[in-house]
C-alpha positions in Angstrom: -17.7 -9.1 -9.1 -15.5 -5.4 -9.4 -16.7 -4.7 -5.7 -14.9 -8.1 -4.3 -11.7 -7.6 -6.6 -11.3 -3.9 -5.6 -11.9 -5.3 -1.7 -9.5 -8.2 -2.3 -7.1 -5.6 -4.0 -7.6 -3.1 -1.2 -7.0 -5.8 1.4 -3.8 -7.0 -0.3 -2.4 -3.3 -0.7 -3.3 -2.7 3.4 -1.4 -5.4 4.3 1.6 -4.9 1.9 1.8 -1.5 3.4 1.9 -2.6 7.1 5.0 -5.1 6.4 6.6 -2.3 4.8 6.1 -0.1 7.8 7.3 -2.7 10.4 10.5 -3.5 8.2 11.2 0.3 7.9 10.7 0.7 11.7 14.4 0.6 12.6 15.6 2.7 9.6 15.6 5.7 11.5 18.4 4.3 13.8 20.6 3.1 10.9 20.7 7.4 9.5 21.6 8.2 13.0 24.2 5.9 13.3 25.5 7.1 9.7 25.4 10.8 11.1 27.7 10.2 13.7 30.0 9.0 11.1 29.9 5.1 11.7 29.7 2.4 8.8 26.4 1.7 8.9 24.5 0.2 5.6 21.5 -1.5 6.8 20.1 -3.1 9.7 23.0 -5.7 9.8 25.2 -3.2 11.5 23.8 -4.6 14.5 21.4 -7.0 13.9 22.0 -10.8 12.1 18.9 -10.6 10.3 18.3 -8.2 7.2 14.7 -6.9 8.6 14.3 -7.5 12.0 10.4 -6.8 13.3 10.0 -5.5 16.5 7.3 -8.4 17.3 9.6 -11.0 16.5 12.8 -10.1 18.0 15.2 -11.8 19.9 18.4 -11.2 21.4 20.4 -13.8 20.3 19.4 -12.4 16.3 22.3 -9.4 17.7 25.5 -9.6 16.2 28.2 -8.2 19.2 27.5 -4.8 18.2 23.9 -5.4 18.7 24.4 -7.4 22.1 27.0 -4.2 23.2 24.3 -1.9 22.8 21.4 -4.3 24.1 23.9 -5.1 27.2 24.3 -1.1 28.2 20.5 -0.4 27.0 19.5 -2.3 30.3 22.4 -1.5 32.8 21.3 2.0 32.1 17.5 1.1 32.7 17.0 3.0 29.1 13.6 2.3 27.0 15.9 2.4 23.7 19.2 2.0 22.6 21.6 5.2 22.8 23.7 5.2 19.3 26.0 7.4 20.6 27.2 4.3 22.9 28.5 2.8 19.4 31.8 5.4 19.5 32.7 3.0 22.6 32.0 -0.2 21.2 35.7 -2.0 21.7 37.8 -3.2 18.5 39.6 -1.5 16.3 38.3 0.8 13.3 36.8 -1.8 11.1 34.6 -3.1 14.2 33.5 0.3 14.6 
């Protein structure tokens, strides 16, 4: 009986760390856009959801930041966005 709890525990704790992982995966992105000095808090800077996944994304869950970026990402043929793209993105300072 301890074997099967410690595999169903071990299972459960696998799994949990994967989500984790995917969630996290666009993290790095948001502490880049912060060094540059823009208002980023989370992944809703550019995205509508609060944890996008890489397997189930979509353009249309962009906000128009997002869709800026995604826009010059493929004029430019590039295989991920390029942050620094966001000094450009039109409005006025509180779009920034």
């Amino acid at each position: 009986m301890s074997v099967t709890i410690r595999l169903v525990t071990g299972a459960l704790v696998v799994s949990v760390g994967i989500g984790a992982g995917v969630a996290l995966a666009s993290a790095p992105m948001v502490g880049k856009a912060k060094s540059m000095g823009m208002p980023a808090k989370n992944c809703q800077y550019c995205h509508t959801e609060g944890a996008p996944k890489k397997e189930t994304f979509k353009p249309e869950a962009l906000n128009e930041r997002g869709k800026y970026l995604l826009d010059d990402m493929q004029a430019r043929k590039l295989k991920a966005p390029d942050l620094a793209k966001l000094k450009d993105f039109p409005g006025g300072k509180e779009q920034k």
